[in-house]
Wavefront OBJ file of the C-alpha trace (Angstrom):
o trace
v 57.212 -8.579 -34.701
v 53.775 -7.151 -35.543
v 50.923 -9.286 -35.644
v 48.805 -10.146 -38.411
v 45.746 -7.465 -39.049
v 42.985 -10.310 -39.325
v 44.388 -12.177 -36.365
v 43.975 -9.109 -33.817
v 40.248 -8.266 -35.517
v 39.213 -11.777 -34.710
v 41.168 -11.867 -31.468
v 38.905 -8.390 -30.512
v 35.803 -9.496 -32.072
v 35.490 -12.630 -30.190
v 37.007 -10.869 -26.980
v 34.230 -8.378 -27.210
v 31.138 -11.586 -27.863
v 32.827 -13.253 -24.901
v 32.288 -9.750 -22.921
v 28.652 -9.032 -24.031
v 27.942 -12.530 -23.326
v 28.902 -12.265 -20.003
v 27.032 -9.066 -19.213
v 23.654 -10.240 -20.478
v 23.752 -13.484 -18.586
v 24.487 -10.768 -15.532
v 21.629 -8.965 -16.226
v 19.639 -11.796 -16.858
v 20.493 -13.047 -13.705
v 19.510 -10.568 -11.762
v 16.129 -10.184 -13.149
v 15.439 -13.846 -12.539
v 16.256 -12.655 -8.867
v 14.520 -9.279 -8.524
v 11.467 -11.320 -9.647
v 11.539 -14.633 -7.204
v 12.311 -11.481 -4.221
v 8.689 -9.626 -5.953
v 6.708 -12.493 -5.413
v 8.218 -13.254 -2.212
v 6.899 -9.756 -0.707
v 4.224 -9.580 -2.805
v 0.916 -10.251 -0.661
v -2.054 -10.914 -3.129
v -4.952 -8.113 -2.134
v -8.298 -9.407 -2.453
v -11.627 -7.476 -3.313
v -12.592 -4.239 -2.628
v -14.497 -3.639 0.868
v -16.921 -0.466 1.411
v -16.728 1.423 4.686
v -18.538 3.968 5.794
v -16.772 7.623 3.505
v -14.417 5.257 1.739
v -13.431 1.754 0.344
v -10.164 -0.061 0.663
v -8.607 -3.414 -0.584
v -7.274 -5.706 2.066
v -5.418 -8.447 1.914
v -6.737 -11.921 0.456
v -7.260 -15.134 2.556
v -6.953 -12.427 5.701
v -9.573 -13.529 8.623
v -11.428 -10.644 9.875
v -11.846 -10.421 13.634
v -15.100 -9.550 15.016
v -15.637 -7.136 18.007
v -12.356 -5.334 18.715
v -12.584 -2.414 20.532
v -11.709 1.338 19.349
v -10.866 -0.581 15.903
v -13.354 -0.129 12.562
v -12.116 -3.636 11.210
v -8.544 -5.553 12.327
v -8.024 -8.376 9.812
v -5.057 -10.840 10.900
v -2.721 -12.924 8.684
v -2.423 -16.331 10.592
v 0.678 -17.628 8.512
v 2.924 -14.863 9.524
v 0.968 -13.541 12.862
v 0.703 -10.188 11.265
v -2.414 -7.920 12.174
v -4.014 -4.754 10.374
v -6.044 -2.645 11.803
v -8.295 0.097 10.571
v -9.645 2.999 12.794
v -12.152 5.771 12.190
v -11.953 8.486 14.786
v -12.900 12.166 15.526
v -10.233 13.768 15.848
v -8.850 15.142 19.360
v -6.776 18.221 19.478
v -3.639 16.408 19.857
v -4.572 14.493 16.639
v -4.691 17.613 15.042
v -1.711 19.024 15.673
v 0.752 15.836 15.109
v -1.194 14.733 12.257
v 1.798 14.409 9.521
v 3.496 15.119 12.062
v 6.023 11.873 13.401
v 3.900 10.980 16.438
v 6.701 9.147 18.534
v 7.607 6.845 15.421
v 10.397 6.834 12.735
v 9.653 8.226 9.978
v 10.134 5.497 7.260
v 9.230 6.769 4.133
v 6.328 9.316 2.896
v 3.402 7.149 0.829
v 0.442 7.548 -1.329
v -2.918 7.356 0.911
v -5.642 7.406 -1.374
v -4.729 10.519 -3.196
v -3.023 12.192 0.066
v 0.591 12.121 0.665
v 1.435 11.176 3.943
v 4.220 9.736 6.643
v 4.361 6.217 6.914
v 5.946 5.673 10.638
v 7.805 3.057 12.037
v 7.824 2.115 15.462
v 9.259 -0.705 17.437
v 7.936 -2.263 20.484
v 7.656 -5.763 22.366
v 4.363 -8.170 21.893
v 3.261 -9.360 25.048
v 5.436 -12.721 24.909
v 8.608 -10.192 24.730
v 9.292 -10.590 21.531
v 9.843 -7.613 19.516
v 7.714 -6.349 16.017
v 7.396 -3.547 14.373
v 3.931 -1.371 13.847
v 3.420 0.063 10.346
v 0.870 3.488 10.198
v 0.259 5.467 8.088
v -2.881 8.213 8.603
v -5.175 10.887 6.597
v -7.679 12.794 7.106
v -11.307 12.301 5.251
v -13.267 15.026 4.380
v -16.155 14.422 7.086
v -13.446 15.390 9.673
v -12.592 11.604 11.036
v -8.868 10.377 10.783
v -8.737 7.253 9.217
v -5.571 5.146 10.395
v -3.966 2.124 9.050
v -1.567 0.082 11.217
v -0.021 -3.357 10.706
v 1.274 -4.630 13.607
v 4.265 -7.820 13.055
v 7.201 -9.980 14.629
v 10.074 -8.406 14.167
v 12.292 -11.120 12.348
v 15.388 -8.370 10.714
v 13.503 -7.227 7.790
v 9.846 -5.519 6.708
v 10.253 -5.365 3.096
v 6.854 -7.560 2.657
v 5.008 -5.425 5.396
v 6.291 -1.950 3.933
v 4.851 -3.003 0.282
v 1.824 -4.601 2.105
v 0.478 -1.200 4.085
v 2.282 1.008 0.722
v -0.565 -1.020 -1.465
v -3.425 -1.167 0.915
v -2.657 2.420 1.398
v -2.784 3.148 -2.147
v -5.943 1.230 -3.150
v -7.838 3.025 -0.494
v -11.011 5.452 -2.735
v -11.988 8.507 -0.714
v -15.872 9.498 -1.156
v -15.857 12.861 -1.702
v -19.336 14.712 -0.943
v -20.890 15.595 -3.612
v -22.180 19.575 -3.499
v -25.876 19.956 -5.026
v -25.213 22.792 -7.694
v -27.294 26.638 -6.018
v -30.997 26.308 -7.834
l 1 2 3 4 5 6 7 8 9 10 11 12 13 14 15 16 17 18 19 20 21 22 23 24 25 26 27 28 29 30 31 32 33 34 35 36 37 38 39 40 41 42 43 44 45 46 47 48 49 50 51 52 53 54 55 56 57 58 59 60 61 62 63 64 65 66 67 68 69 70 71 72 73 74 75 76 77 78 79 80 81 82 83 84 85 86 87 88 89 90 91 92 93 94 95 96 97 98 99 100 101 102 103 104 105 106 107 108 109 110 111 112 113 114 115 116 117 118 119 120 121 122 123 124 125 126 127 128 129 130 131 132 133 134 135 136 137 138 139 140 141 142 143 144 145 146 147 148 149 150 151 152 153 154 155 156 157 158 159 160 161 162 163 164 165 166 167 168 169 170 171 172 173 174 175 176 177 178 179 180 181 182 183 184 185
């Protein structure tokens, strides 16, 4: 026995509600979760600090530590034990032919440094307690010649998502002065 037209329309229409219902307190739910996981790998970066042929944001709250050798700055994160170091170097010959190039690390992912594309390398390793991290570094070149070089070095504890996005916007905020040419008189 067929069933009455307005009985199956309201039958679909609230079988469809019940459906889009459903898929909006999905989606909902999973922005409410990709947002708590942003701000759980987001570290805040603080102001903008001038070194000599470019500037860079670092991290906020970060403690710089003074006298380091080989190093231009090394800031370290004491709630998680993480360290960042910058370096400024002339270049050696081997420099010059693995830069870009995967210098012993994996190659994680390519990233923005200040304008230049370049490999972001992953490499494991033990601290000296034998505990294992990770070292982030990413490097460029600068238009005096130097290699500039940023690595953050952290305990390994199964995932880098916070670190990656950490030396991915330090990277990125980094300002490259360019020489400026005097125009031929």
């Amino acid at each position: 026995m067929p069933k009455a037209a307005l009985e199956s329309g309201f039958k679909r229409f609230m079988t469809q509600a019940i459906m889009w219902l459903v898929l909006a307190c999905t989606v909902g739910a999973a922005e409410l979760v990709n947002r708590s996981k942003f701000r759980a790998v987001n570290v805040p970066l603080g102001e903008v600090v001038q070194f000599e042929g470019f500037s860079i944001q670092l991290p906020a709250d970060w403690e710089r530590i003074e006298n380091v050798e080989d190093a231009l700055a090394v800031y370290r994160d004491s709630s998680f034990g993480d360290v960042l170091e910058i370096t400024l170097h002339r270049p050696s010959f081997f420099d010059m032919l693995s830069l870009g190039a995967n210098r012993g690390g994996r190659l994680f992912e390519e990233i923005d440094f200040g304008g230049q594309t370049v490999p972001l390398l992953a490499n494991p390793s033990r601290s000296a307690d034998d505990e294992p991290q990770v070292n982030l570094s990413a490097s460029r070149s600068l238009p005096s010649g130097r290699i500039l070089t940023l690595s953050l070095s952290f305990p390994y504890n199964g995932s880098y998502l916070r670190e990656r996005n950490l030396v991915k916007r330090i990277a990125a905020s980094a300002k490259v002065d360019i020489p400026r040419q005097d125009p031929a008189n």
